[in-house]
BASEKOL-195550 format. One record per residue (C-alpha): z, x, y. Coordinates in steps of 0.5 Angstrom, whole numbers, padded with zeros to 4 digits, always signed. Layout:
ZXY ...
END
This chain:
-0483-0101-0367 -0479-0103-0362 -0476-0109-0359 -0480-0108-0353 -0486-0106-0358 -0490-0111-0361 -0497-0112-0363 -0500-0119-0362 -0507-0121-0365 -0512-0126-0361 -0515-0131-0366 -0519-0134-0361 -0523-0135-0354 -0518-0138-0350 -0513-0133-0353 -0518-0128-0350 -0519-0131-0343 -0511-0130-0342 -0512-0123-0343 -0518-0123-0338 -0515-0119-0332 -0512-0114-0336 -0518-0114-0340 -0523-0112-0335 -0519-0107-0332 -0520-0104-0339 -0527-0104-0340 -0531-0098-0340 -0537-0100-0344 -0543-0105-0344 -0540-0107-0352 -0533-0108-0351 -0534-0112-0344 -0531-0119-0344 -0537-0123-0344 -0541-0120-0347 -0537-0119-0353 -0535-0127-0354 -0543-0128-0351 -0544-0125-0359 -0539-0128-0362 -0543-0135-0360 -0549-0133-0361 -0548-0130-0369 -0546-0135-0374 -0543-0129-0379 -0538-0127-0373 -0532-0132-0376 -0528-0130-0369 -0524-0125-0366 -0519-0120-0368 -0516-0117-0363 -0511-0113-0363 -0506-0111-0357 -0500-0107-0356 -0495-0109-0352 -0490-0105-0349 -0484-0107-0345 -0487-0115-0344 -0495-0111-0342 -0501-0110-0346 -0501-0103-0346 -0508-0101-0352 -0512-0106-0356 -0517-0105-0362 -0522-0111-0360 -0525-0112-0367 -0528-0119-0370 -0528-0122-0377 -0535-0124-0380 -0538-0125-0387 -0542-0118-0387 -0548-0115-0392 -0545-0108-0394 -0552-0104-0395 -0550-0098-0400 -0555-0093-0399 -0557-0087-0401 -0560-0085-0395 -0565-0089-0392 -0566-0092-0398 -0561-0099-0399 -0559-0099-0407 -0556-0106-0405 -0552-0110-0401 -0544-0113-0402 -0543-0119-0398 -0535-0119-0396 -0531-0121-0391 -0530-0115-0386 -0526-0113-0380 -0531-0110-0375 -0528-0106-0370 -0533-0106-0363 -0536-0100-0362 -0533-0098-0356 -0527-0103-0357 -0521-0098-0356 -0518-0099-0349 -0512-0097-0346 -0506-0092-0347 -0509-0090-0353 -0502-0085-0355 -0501-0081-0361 -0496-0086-0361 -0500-0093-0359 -0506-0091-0364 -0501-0090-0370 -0499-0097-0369 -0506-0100-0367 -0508-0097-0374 -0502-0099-0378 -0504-0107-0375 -0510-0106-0378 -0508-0104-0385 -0503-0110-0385 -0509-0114-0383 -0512-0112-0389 -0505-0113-0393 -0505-0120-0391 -0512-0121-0394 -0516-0122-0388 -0522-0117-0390 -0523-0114-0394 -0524-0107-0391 -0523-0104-0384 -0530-0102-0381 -0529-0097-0375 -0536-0094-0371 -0537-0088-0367 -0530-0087-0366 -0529-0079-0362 -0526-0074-0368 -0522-0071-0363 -0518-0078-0362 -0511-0080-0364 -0513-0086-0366 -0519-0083-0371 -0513-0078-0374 -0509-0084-0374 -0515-0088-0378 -0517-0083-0383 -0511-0082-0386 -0510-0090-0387 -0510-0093-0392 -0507-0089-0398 -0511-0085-0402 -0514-0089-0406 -0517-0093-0401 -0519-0089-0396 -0525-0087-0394 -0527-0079-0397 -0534-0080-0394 -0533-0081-0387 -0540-0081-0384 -0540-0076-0376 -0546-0077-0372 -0547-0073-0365 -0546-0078-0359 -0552-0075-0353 -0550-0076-0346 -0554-0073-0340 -0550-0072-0334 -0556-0073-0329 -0555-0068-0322 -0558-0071-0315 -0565-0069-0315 -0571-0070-0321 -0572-0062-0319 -0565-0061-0321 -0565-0064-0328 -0572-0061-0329 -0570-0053-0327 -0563-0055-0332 -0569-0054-0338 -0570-0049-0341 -0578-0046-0339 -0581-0048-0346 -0579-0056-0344 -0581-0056-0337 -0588-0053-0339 -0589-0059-0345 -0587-0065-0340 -0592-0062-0335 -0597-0060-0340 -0596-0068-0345 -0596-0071-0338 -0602-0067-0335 -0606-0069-0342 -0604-0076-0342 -0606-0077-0334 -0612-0073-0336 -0614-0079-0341 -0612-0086-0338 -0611-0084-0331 -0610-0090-0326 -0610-0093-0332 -0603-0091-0333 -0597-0096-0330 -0590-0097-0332 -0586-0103-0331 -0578-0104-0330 -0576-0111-0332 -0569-0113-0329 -0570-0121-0327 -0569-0127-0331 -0576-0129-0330 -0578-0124-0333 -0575-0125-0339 -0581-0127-0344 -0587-0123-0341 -0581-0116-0343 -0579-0119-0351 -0586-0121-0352 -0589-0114-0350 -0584-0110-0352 -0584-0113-0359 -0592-0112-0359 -0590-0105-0360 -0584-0105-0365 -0588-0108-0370 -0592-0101-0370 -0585-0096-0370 -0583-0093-0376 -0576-0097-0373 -0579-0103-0376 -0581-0101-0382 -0573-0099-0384 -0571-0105-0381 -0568-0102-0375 -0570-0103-0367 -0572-0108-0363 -0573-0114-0365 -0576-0120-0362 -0571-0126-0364 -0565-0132-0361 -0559-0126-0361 -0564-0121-0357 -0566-0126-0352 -0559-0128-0351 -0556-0122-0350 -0562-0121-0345 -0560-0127-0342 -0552-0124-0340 -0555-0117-0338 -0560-0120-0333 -0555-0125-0330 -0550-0119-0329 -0555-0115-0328 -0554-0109-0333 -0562-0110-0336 -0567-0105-0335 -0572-0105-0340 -0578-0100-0338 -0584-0102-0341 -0591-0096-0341 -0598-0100-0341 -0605-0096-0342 -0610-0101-0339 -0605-0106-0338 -0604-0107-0346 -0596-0104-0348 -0595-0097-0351 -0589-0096-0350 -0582-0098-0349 -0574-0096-0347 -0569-0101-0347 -0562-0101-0344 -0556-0103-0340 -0553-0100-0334 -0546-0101-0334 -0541-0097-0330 -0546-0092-0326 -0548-0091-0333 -0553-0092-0337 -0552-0094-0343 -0560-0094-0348 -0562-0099-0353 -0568-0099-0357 -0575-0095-0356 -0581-0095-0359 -0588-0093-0357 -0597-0095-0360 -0596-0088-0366 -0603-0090-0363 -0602-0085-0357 -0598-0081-0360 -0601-0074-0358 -0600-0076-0351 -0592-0076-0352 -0592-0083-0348 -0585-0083-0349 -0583-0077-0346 -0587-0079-0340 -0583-0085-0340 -0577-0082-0340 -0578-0077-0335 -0579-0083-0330 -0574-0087-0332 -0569-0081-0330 -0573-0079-0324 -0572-0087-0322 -0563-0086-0324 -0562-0080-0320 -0567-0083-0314 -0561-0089-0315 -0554-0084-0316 -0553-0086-0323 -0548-0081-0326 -0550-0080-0333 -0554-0084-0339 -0552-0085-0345 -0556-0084-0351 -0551-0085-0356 -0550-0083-0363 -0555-0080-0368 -0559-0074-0368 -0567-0074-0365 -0570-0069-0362 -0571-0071-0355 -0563-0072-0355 -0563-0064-0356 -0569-0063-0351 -0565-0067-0345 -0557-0068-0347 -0553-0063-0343 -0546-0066-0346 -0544-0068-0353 -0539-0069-0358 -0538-0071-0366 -0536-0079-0367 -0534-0081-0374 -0535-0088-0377 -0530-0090-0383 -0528-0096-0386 -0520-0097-0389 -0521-0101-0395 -0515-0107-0397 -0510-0105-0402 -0513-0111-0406 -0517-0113-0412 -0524-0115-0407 -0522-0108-0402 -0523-0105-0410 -0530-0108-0411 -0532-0105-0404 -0530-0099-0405 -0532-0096-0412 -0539-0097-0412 -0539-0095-0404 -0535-0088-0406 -0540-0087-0413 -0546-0087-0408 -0543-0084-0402 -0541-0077-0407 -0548-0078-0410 -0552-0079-0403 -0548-0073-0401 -0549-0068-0407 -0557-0069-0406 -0556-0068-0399 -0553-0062-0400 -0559-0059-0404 -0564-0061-0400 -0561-0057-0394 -0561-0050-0398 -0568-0051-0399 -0570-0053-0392 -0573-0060-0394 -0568-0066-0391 -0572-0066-0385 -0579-0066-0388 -0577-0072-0392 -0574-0076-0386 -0580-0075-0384 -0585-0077-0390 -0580-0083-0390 -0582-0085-0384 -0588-0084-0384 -0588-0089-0390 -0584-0094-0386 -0589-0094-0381 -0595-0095-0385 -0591-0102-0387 -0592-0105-0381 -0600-0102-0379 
END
């Protein structure tokens, strides 16, 4: 790297707050926004601080990975199921954090930073979420670290996006005949039980804010989400997250209630014209009805009434993503291990589960079962919480 070229690290708030113009003129989504991302540092006590890594060319910031240091568990999992956790110091790097001039040139030495981060012991691995393969930075990333401690299992998930088009009309003649007539046909049936009883409310101001937690948590804690420890939970890190979306006037909870009791839920953040979705859940009470599916079709009617570009249903596959995403791309989530004794410590037993994890899934696809035991688990998860 040049003399002109250097890369600076940002260790702290204040050192944040100096990058705040070029910062913002950066972001592009609701994670790596510059309150946001330093609202979670307040509100976490695993976060130690920030990581932040700028690239300076010519005397100017040019890219940044905004990552944290934080004392985190490592779940190692096969599958669903957590065989056990480590708990290590570890480089998160914000999901949506690359920002700038991201050049092959650039992401070589964003991703060199980071392994010299690791080098210097200040974690003991690199953490990387929902990077796009068809990035510099991800080929950049996937080849750090040297063999030995690199990851050879790195996850991929399908990112959803829906591109939504002016009219309601439009979005619903995009469909294919087989979901035009299921939407109609569980919308029909669900009108048809609960009639006048059927009401949606969109949560969106500050008042507003205990009646939304308190409703949606009625309906978590019947989701198989639950029982797998994931979704909305009703807690002081969500409420305070609430608290900057509704300020900022990003939040938009959607809340379906049958006979005034909650049913159903869609959380998210608008950002940009987009909106960006959070958690979900729906009463498996109402199941048959589909009342989720119905919500949706409310909400999307509503964006395209309001000029909103496109939703992003982020990462991981789900059935309604498939039935309404018209776009899509592969990210991937990896971790770079530091050349040290306690990266080592991190590495084998997440290599030796991750080989087996993959081995076992290979032969429950070539019998056509993977789906049916993602089913039955969630099934036991959900009875958990009933």
């Amino acid at each position: 790297m040049g003399d002109q070229e250097f890369v600076r690290i940002l260790r702290s708030a204040a050192e944040i707050e100096d990058l705040r113009k070029t910062w913002e003129s950066w972001q592009y989504h609701p994670n790596s926004d510059i309150d946001f991302y330093l609202t979670l540092n307040r509100l976490r006590p695993q976060i130690l601080r920030p990581h932040v890594m700028v690239l300076y060319r010519e005397g100017r910031p040019d890219a940044a990975v905004i990552g944290r240091i934080v004392n985190e568990r490592i779940a190692c999992k096969m599958g669903y199921m957590t065989v056990f956790r480590q708990k290590v110091k570890l480089l998160a790097i914000t999901y949506g954090g690359l920002q700038g001039n991201l050049s092959p040139e650039n992401s070589e030495a964003l991703v060199e930073e980071i392994t010299n981060s690791l080098r210097r012991g200040e974690a003991a691995a690199a953490q990387l979420k929902g990077i796009p393969m068809d990035s510099d930075l991800f080929r950049a990333a996937a080849q750090a670290g040297g063999l030995l401690f690199r990851d050879h299992f790195i996850r991929t998930d399908l990112h959803w996006i829906l591109n939504l088009p002016r009219e309601y009309s439009e979005f619903l003649q995009s469909r294919s005949s087989n979901v035009r007539h299921n939407i109609r046909r569980y919308a029909g049936r669900f009108r048809g039980a609960y009639g006048e009883g059927i009401s949606i409310r969109c949560y969106r101001e500050g008042t507003e804010l205990d009646r939304m937690c308190v409703d949606m948590e009625t309906i978590a804690a019947k989701t198989y989400h639950r029982g797998l420890g994931v979704g909305f939970i009703d807690n002081a890190d969500t409420r305070g997250q609430f608290e900057l979306a509704l300020q900022r006037g990003w939040l938009r909870a959607y809340v379906l209630y049958v006979r005034s009791a909650p049913c159903a839920f869609w959380e998210g953040l608008m950002y940009h014209q987009s909106f960006f979705t959070g958690s979900t859940g729906y009463d498996p009470a109402f199941e048959d009805y589909r009342p989720g599916m119905f919500l949706l079709m409310h909400m999307i009617e509503q964006f395209c009434c309001e000029g909103v570009s496109r939703i992003d249903f982020g990462l991981g596959d789900a059935n309604y993503k498939r039935l309404y995403s018209n776009e899509n791309w592969k990210d991937a989530s990896l971790f770079i291990y530091a050349p040290t004794l306690k990266g080592l410590a991190l590495f084998l037993p997440k290599r030796l589960l991750a080989l087996a994890d993959h081995v076992a899934k290979e032969g429950i696809e070539k019998v056509r079962l993977l789906q049916r035991v993602k089913t039955l688990w969630r099934g036991h998860a959900r009875g958990k919480n009933l």
